[in-house]
C-alpha positions as a printed Julia matrix, in Angstrom:
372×3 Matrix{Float64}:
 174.89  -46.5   103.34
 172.13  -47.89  105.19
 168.09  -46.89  104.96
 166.98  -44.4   107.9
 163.36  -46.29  107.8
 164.25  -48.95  110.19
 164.83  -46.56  113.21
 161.59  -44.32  112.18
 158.87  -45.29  114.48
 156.2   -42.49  112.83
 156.52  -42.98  108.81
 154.39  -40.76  106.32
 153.52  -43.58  103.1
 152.07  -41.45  100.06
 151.33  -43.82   97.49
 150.87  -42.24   93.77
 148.24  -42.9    91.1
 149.86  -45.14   89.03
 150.54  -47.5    91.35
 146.82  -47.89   92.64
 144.88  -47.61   89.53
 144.77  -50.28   86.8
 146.24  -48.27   83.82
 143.17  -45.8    83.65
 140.79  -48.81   84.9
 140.42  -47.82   88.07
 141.15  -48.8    91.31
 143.35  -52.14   91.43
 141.99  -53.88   94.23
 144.82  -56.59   94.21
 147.22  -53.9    94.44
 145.74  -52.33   97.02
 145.56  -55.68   99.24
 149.23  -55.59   98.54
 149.85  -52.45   99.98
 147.83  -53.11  103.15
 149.45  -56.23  104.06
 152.49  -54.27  103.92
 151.49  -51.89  106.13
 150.54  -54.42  108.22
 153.8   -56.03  108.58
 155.09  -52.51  109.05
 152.87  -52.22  112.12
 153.98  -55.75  113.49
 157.3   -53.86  113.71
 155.8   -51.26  116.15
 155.94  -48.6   113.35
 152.95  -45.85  113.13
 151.62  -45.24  109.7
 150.26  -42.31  108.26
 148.72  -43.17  104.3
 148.88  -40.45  102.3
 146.77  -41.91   99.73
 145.85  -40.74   95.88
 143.56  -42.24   93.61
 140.02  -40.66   93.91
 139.91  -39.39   90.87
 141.17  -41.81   88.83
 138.55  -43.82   90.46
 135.82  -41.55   89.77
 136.95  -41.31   86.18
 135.94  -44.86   85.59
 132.63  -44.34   87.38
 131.52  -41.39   85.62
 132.66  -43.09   82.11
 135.51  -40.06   81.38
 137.91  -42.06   78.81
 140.87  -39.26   79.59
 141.54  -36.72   82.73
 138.85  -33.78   82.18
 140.16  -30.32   81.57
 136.91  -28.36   83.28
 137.78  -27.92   87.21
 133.73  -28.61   88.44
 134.34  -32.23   86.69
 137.54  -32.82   88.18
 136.02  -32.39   91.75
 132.7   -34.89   90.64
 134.78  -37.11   89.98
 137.07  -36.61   93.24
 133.51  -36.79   95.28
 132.66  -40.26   93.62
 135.93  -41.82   93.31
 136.9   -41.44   97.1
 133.66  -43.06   97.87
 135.66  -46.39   96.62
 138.8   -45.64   97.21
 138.25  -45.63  100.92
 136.13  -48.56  100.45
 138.44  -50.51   98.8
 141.14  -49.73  101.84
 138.75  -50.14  104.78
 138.0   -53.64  103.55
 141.27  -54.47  102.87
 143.09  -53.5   106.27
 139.84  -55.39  107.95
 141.66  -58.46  106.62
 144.15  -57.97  109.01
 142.13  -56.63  111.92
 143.43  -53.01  111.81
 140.9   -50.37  111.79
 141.4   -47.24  108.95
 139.65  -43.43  109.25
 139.43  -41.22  106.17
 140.73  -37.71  106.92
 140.3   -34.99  104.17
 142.3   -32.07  104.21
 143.06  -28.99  102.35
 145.88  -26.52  103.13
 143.64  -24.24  104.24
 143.14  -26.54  107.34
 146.89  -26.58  108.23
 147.75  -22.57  107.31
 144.88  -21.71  110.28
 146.54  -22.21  113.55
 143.45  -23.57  115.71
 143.06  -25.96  112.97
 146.09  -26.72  112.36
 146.7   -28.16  115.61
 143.2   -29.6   116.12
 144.21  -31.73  112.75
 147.59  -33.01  114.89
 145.74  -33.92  117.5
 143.23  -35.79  115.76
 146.11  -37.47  114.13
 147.76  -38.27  116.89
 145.0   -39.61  118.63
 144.3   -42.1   116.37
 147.8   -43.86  115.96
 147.84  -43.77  119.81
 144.52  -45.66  119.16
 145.92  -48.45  116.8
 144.22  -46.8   113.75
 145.48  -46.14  110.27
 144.19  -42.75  109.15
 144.54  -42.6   105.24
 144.98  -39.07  103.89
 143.77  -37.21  100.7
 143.5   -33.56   99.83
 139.77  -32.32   99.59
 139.85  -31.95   96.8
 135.9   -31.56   95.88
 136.76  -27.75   97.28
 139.92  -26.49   96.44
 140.84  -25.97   92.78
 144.14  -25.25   92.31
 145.63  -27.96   93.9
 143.99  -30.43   91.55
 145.64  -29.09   88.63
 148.85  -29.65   89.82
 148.46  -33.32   91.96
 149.78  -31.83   95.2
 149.49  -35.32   97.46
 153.76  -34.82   97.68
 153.55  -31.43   99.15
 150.95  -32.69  101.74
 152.71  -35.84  102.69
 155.71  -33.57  103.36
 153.15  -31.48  105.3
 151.74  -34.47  107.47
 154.9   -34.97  108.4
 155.5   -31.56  109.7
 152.15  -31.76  111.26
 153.17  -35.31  113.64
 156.21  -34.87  113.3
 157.18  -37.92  111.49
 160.54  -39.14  111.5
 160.35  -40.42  107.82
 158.54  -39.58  104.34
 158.38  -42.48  102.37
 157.35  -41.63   98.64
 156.24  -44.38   96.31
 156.07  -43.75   92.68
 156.46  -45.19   89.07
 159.83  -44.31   88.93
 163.31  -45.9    90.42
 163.84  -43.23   92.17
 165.53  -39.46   91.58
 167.89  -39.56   88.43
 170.65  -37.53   87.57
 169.02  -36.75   84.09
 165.3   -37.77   82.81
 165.62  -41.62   82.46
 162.81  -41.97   79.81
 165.1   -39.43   77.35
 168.52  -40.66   78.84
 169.89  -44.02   78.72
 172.76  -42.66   80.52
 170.86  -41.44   83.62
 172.31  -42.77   87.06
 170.42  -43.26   89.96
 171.03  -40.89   92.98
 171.4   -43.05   95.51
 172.02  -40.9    98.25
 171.72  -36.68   98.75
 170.71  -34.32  101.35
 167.48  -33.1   101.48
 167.45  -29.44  100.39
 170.52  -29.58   97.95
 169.57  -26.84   95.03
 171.18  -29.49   92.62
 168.37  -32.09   93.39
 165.95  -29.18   91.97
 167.6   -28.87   88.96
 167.64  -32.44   88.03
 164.07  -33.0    88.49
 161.86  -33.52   85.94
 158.74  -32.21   84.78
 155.11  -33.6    85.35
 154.16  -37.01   85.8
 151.79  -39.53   84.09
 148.23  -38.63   82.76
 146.54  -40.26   85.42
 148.72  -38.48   88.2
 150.19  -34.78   87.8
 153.32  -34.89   90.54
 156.31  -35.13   88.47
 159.76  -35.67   90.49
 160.3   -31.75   91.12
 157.05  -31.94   93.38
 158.71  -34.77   95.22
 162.53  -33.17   95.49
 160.86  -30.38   97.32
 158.09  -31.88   99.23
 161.64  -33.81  100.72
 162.77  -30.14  101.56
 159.98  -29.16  103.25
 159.82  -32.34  105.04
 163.32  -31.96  106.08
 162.56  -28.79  108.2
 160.6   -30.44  110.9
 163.71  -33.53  110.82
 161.75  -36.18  108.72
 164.11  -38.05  106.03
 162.48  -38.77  102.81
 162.79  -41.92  100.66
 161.17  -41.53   97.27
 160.99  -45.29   95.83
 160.04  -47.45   93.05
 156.37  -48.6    94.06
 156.13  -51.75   92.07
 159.25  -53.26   93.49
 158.2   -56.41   95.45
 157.65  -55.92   99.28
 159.27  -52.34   98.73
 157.96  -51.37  101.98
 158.87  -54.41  104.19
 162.51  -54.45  102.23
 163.07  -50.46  103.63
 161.7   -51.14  106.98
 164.5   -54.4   107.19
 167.38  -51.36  106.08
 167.83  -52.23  102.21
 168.62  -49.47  100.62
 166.1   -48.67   97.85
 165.34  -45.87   95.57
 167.12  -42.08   96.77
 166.95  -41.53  100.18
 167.27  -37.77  100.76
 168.59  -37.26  104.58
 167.63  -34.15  105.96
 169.67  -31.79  108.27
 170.15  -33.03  111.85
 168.59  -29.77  113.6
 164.6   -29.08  113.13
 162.27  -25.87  113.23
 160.48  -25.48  116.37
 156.7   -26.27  116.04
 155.66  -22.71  115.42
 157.89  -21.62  113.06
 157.4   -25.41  111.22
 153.76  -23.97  110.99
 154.75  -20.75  109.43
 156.99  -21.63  106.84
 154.65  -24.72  105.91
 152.27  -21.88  104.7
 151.91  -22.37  100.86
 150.37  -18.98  100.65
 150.71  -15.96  103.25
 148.03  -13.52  103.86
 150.2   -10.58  102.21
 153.34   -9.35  101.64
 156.04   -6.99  103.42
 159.3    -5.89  101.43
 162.15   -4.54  103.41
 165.04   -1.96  102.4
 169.19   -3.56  102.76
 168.94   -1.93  106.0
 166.04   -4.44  107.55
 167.22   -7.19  105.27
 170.94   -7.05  107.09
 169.07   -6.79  111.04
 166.74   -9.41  110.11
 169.12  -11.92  108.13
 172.55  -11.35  110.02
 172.12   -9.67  113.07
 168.91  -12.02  114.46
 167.0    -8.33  115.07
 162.99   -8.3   114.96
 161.12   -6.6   111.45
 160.53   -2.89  112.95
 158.0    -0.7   110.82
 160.94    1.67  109.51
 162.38   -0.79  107.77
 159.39   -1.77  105.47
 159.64   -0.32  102.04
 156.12   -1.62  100.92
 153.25   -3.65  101.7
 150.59   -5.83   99.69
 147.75   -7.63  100.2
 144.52   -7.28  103.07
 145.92   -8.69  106.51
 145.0    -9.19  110.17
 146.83   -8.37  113.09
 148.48  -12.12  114.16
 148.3   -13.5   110.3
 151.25  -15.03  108.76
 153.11  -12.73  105.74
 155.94  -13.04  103.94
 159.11  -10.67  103.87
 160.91  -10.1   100.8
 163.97   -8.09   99.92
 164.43   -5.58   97.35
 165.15   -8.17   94.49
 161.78   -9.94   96.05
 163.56  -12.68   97.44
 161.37  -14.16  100.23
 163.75  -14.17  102.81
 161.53  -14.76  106.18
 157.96  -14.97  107.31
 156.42  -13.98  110.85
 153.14  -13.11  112.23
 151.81   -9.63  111.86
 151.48   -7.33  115.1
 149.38   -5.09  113.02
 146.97   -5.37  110.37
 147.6    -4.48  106.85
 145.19   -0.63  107.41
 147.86    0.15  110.44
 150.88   -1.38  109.05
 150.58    0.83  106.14
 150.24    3.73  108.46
 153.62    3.02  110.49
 155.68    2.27  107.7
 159.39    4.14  107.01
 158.26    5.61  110.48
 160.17    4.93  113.85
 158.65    2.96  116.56
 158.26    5.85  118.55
 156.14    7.44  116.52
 153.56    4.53  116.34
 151.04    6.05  118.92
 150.9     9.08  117.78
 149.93    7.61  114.45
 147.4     5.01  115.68
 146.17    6.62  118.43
 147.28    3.86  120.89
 150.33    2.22  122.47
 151.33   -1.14  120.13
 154.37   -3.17  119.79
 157.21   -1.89  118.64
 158.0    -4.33  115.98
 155.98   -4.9   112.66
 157.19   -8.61  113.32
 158.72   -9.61  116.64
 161.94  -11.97  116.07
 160.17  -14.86  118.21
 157.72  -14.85  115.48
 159.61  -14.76  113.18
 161.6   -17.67  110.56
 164.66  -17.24  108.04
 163.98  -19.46  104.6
């Protein structure tokens, strides 16, 4: 088996807390010099980097003199706003070193779930590599809240990745790699070496959160691999610490679990919709829709919609679920949430007598529309 990172031209590098800070110290600046010479080497290779980087608030922990991770969300985010004052400090003069120039880019996924942002983001990304820059990535994280609690950086690596489409994910972590069993309970646990990106079996072996600085334990990984898989990026999750880990995958050794994904890939569109992690409401559909939209490729039509939750508008993404509430497909809304509930378990047909004027036929049409 050989590593997919030497033929990937456009790699996505998220780098976890514990292998920038200095066991609750802070930033490690030596470490950090290690990872941008690296990157450099990587880019002497004619390879385009994406850093996904975490960090900040580890960082700002030390700064604002918190001994442990707070609790309270409003002291979480100081400590986010300070600490990514030096963490991007710390990596501007550290690529200088080698000539290459770095841009900070916060993001939330709030920015990629809004279309016209969405794409403005890509092409800001993909403006800079075509400029020579490195732009190093962190979740805003001074105004979201939930995504703080659970150390999200995996799921938006995946998500950069979707967003330029990358041909790799490379995740670096304090662990090996993805084990068969926990390896800090099992002495037995084996190293998977090898799986496809997706497998349900990878989810079950994962474990649970991470370390106290960091909260991404390896289930957040396995599926930020999934996602990433959809838009046809391969995912390497690897053992950070390991000596020239980067430059070793980029010359094909085979470290860590490389998780290959499928050879096919969403279109950009659809790559958007599903990458929603939340959906501006909810549509479920009776066996009848389920079997059109599923099997026979059909589009969503109003009669077949059992229910509807939530306060959409006409061209937002929502999520279709079945009558177990499965999610089964998402699509963008030809009606708001007020009209759609008018329409409902009513024929087509009937929609302008209803509404008072001529719409589409179809709740969702099937070119807008994407099977999970």
């Amino acid at each position: 088996m050989k590593s997919v990172i030497p033929h990937a031209k456009r790699l996505i590098v998220k780098i976890g807390s514990s292998l920038l800070t200095d066991n609750g110290k802070g930033l490690d600046h030596a470490a950090i010099a290690r990872w941008a010479a690296q990157i450099a080497q990587l880019r002497s290779l004619g390879k385009e980097i994406i850093l996904v980087s975490s960090g900040a608030i580890a960082e700002g922990m030390l700064r604002l003199g918190f001994d442990k991770r707070p609790a309270d969300i409003h002291k979480l985010q100081a400590c986010a706003a300070v600490g990514q004052m030096g963490l991007i400090q710390i990596y501007e003069s550290s690529f200088r070193a080698y000539h290459i120039h770095t841009a900070q880019v916060l993001l939330t996924h709030a920015d990629l779930s809004d279309r016209e942002r969405y794409l403005n983001a890509r092409s800001t990304l993909l403006e800079l590599l075509h400029m020579g820059v490195i732009p190093i990535i962190n979740e805003n994280d001074t105004v979201v809240t939930d995504e703080i609690q659970f150390g999200d950086n995996d799921t938006l690596g995946a998500l950069v990745a979707n967003l330029v489409e990358a041909h790799a994910l490379i995740i670096l972590t304090d662990q090996e790699g993805l084990f068969n069993a926990d390896p800090r309970k099992n002495p037995e646990a084996e190293l998977i070496r090898y799986a496809r990106a997706g497998d349900p079996e990878l989810e079950k072996m994962a474990g649970g959160a991470g370390s106290e600085i960091g909260r991404g334990g390896m289930l957040t990984k396995v599926l930020a691999a999934k996602r990433a898989a959809r838009s046809g990026a391969h995912t390497v999750i690897a053992w950070g610490k390991l000596e020239n880990v980067l430059v070793r995958l980029a010359a094909g050794e085979m470290i860590g679990s490389q998780l290959e994904a499928p050879s096919g890939h969403l279109q950009a569109k659809k790559q958007w919709m599903i990458d929603h992690l939340q959906t501006a409401g909810k549509v479920f559909l009776d066996t009848g829709a389920v079997q059109k939209v599923l099997k026979d490729g059909k589009s969503l039509l109003p009669i077949g919609v059992t229910e509807i939750r939530g306060d959409f508008r006409r061209g937002e993404v929502i999520a279709c679920f079945d009558e177990s509430g499965r999610e089964i497909a998402r699509g963008l809304s030809n009606y708001s949430s007020s009209d759609a509930q008018r329409i409902l378990r009513h024929n087509s047909s009937e929609i302008a007598d209803i509404l008072g004027y001529h719409g589409a036929p179809e709740l969702i049409h099937r070119d807008n529309l994407v099977l999970l």
